[in-house]
N, C-alpha and C positions, 0 to 999 in steps of 0.2 A: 197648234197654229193659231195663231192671233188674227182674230176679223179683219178688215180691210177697215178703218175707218174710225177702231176701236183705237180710243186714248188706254196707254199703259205708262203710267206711273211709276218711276227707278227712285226710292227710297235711299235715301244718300245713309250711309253709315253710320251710325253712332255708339257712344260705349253701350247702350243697352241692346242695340240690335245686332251690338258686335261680340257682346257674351260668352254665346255658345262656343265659338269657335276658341276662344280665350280661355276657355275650362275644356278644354279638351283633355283630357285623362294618357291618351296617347302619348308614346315619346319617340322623340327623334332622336339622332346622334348627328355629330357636326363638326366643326374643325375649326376653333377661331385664334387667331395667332401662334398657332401650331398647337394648341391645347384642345385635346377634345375632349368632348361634353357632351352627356346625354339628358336631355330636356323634356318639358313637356310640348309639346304638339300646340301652335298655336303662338307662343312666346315671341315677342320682337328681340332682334337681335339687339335690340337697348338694354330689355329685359333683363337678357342673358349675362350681356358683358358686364351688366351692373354685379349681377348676382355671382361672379367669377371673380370679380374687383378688377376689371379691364375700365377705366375712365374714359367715357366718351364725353365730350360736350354739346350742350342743348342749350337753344333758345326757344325755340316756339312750342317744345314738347311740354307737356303735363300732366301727370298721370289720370286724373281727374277728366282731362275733355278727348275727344276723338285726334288722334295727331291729323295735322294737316299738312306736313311735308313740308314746310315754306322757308324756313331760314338756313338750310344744308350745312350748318355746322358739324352735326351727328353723319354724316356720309361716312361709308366704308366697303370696301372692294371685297366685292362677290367674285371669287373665282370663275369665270367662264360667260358672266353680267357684262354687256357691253358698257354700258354708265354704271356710274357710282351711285349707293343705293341707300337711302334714308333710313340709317340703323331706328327708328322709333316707330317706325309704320312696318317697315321688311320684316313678315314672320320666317323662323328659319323653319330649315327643309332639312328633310334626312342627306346625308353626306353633302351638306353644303362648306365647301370653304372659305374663310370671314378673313380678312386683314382690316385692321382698324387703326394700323398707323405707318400702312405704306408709302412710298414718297409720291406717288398718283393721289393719297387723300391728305396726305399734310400738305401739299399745294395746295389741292380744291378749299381746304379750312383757313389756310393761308390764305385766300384770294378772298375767301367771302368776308371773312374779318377786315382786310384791307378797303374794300367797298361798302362795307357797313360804317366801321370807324370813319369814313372820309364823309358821309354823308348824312350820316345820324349821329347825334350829341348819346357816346353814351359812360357819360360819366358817374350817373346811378347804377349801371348796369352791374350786376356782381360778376365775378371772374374775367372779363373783360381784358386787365392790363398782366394778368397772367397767362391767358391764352393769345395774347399778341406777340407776350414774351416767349412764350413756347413755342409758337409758328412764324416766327423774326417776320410779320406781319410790318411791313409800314405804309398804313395809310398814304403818311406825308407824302410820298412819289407823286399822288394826283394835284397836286399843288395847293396851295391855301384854300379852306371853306369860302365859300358865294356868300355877301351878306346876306341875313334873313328875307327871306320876302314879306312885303306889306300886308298886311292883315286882311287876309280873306283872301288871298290869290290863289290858293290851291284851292280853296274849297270852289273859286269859279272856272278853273282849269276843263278846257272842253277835250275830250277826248280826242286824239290823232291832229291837232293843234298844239305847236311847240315851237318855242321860241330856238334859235340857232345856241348851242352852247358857248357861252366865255371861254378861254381855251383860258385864259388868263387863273381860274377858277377853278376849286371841283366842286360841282354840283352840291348841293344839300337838302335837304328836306325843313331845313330852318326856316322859322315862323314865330311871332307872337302864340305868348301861352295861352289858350283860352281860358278864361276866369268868368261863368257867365251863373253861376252858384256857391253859394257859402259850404257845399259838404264837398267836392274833388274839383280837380281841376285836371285840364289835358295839354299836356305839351307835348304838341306831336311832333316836334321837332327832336325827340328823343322817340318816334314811334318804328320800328323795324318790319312793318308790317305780320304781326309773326300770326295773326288770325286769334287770337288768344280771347280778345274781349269780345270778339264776333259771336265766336261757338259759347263761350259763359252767356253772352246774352240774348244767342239764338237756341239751337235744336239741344246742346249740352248738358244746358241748365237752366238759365229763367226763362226761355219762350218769350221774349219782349219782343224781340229783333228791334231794339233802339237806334241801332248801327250796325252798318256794314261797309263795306268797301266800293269807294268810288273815285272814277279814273281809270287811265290806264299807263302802264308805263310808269317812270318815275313819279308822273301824275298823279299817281294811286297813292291814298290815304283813307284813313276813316273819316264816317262822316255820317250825322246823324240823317234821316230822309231832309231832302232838299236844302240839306246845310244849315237849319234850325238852330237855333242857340238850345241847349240841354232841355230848359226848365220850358220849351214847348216841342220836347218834342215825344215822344213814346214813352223816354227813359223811366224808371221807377226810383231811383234812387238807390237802388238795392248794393252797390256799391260789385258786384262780384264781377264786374271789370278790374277794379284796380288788384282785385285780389289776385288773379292773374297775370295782372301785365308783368313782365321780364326783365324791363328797362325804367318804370318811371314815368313813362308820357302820361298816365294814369294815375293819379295822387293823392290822396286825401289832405283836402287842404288844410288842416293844420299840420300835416307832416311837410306840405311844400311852403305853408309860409316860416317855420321855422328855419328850414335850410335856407329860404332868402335872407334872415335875421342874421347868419349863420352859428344858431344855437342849437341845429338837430345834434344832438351829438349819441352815436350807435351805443357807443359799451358804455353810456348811463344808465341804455334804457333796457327795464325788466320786463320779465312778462310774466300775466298771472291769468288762469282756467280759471272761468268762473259759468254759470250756465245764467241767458239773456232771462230776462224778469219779463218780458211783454207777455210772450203768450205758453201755451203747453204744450209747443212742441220741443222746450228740452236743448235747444242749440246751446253748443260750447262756442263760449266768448271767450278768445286770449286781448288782454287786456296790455296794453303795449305802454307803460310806464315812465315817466322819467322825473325822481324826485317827488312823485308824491300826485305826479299832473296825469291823468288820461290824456293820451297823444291820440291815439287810434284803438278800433277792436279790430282783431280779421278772426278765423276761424281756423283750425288747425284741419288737412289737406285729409291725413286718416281720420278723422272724426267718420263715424259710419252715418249719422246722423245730418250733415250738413256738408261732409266734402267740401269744406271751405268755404260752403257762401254762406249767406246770410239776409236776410230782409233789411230795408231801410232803417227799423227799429234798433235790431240786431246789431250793426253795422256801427251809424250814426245815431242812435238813441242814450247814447251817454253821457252826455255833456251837461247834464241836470246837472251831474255829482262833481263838478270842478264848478257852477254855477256859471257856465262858460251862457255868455250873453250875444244876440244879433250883433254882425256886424257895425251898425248904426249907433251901438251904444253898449256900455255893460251898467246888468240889472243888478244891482245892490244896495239900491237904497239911495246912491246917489245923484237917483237922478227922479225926481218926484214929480215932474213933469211926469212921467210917463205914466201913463193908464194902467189901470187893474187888468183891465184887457191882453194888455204886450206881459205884465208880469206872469199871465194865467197861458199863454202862451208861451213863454219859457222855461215855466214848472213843467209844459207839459210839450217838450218837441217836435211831438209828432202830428199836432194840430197845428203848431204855425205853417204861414204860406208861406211865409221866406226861408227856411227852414230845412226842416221835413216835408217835405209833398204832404198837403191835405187832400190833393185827388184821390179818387178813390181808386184807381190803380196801384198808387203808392203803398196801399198799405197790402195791397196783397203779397208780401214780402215772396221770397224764391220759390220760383217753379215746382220745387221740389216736394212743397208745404201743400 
């Protein structure tokens, strides 16, 4: 029994606290689209279906952070389940029966694709126009997008105050991009809520909590504390939001200003393992190529080592090697006006303020280190 008075503490989930049960040794047996399976004990029916080559679709799942249930793409009919059940979180059960593409969940997948497309930009998104086409999904029914709204209205959007809807219109989440640093940029007008950059940059993985989720209702979007422009607010730089996001709202800005140019072009660009030079912990850098230019690094998802993030360093620390220069000017000699100073700062990235974060948070690169 618990005192009378006495604070207790409910420790929210996570992949480390969620381990044990995930190594379970145990096996169950199960029934998913008439095929049964005998598994181990613990396993998501995402897992499983994966592992059987049954296709499900995900947006917000990752194998990397704790799922958080939120974009219901991945739903599938539990035999005897009153609602439909989030195959990436739902671990199976001995004699459970699974259907993953009865006409009760290719509606529900049908419907949230419908209400997703009509209200988020997701033209970055990958599989997107294939699973619209597989669930004859059409957005267009809700009528033309709402123009964007003005800069900064969601972020001052007061909860349980709401303007009457345009009937004329469907709703959007559309906005100006925010651009308020030279290493990413966020357009959350491509954001689906899917909690991805949240958990990378809270309990997951970096422990920043730079961002979380504010609002309520269609209202709801991220938002750094008190709606701050990035470069005051928590953030570290460590980029292991955009490494997660699903759709793009999250970007590294020279991957988003290329596609404004429109010179990003996918099957130019190579990739090549290389392990990061800053410090001795060993993280693998994939090095994202095109023609001879460093575009981006991200981190490869099974690296046991880095699970995909990366420190600031890590991340955006490569731009020495293409001599890529502050927005305000490029450093090559052509411009001699500029000080020993800005040049000793671009040899070296991760001192400049405009830049790299010189705070000293900055350099404490991912949680994980």
């Amino acid at each position: 029994m618990t005192a009378v008075g006495q604070l207790v503490q409910l420790q929210r989930p996570t992949i480390a606290t969620d381990q044990a049960r995930r190594n379970s040794t145990r096996k169950v047996t199960l029934t998913i689209d008439g095929q049964q399976v005998t598994v181990r004990e613990g396993m998501t029916i995402l897992a499983v279906c994966r592992e059987i080559g049954i296709d499900i679709p995900t947006l917000c799942f990752l194998e990397t952070l704790h799922p958080v249930n939120a974009c219901r793409v991945c739903v599938v009919e539990v035999e005897g389940a009153r609602v439909l059940a989030p195959s990436c979180s739902r671990a199976v059960e001995e004699g459970m029966v699974v259907k993953t593409s009865s006409e009760r969940v290719k509606h529900s997948r049908k419907l949230v694709l419908e209400l997703l497309a009509s209200s988020v930009d997701l033209s970055t998104t990958p599989n997107i126009p294939e699973w619209i086409a597989e669930y004859e999904a059409r957005p267009e029914r809700f009528g033309p997008p709402a123009p964007p709204a003005p800069p900064g209205t969601r972020d001052a959007s007061v909860p349980g105050h709401h303007e009457p809807p345009n009937p004329d219109y469907a709703a959007t989440v559309a906005e100006p991009t925010k651009i308020d640093n030279d290493l990413y940029v966020r357009d959350y007008a491509k954001c689906i809520l899917c909690y991805k950059c949240v958990e990378a940059c809270g309990p997951d993985h970096q422990n920043t909590f730079a961002i979380a989720v504010a609002g309520r209702g269609f209202d709801a979007h991220i938002s750094t504390e008190f709606a701050v422009p990035l470069p005051e607010s928590a953030c570290v730089y460590c980029g292991n939001c955009i490494a997660v996001c699903p759709t793009g709202a999250l970007m590294a800005k020279t991957e988003f200003d290329k596609r404004a140019e429109g010179t990003w072009n996918e099957d130019r660009i190579t990739t090549t393992d290389t392990i990061c030079p800053y410090c001795g912990v060993g993280c693998t850098l994939r090095l994202h190529v095109d023609e001879g230019e460093i575009l981006k690094a991200t981190s490869p998802l099974e690296n046991s080592i880095t699970q995909g993030n990366l420190c600031i360093k890590g991340r955006f620390g490569w731009r020495f090697v293409g001599n890529r220069a502050p927005e305000d000017g490029v450093i090559d000699g052509s411009h001699p006006e500029r000080s020993e100073g800005s040049r000793s700062e671009h040899r070296h990235p991760e001192r400049s303020e405009g830049s790299l974060s010189s705070r000293e948070n900055g350099n404490r690169g991912n949680g994980r280190h």
